[in-house]
C-alpha positions, 0 to 999 in steps of 0.5 A: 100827788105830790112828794116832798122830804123833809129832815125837821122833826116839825114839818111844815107848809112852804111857799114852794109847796103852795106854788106846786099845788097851784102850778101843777094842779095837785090834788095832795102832797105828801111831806115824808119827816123822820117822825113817828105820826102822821098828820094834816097840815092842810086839806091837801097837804099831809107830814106822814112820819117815816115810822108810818110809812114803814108800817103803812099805817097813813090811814089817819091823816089821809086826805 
């Protein structure tokens, strides 16, 4: 599992995170935005809104 932190209120998938998928051999990233929800933004790569965290509520967008 990996972990990425973003500032954007839009997050969304990058080169870099194809490459760790692929290099490292993740089974999930999970992207860490200052939003309210979480939500996929592919089969494994989740945004999980920091209010979210906080409140431990990811079970929706769980991969």
């Amino acid at each position: 599992m990996g972990f990425e932190i973003k500032y954007t209120n839009t997050p969304s998938i990058t080169k870099s995170m194809q490459i760790s998928l692929e290099d490292l051999k993740l089974d999930q990233i999970n992207v860490i935005f200052p939003g309210e929800i979480s939500f996929k933004l592919s089969e494994k790569i989740q945004a999980i809104g920091l209010a979210s965290l906080i409140q431990n509520d990811t079970k929706a967008a769980t991969i």
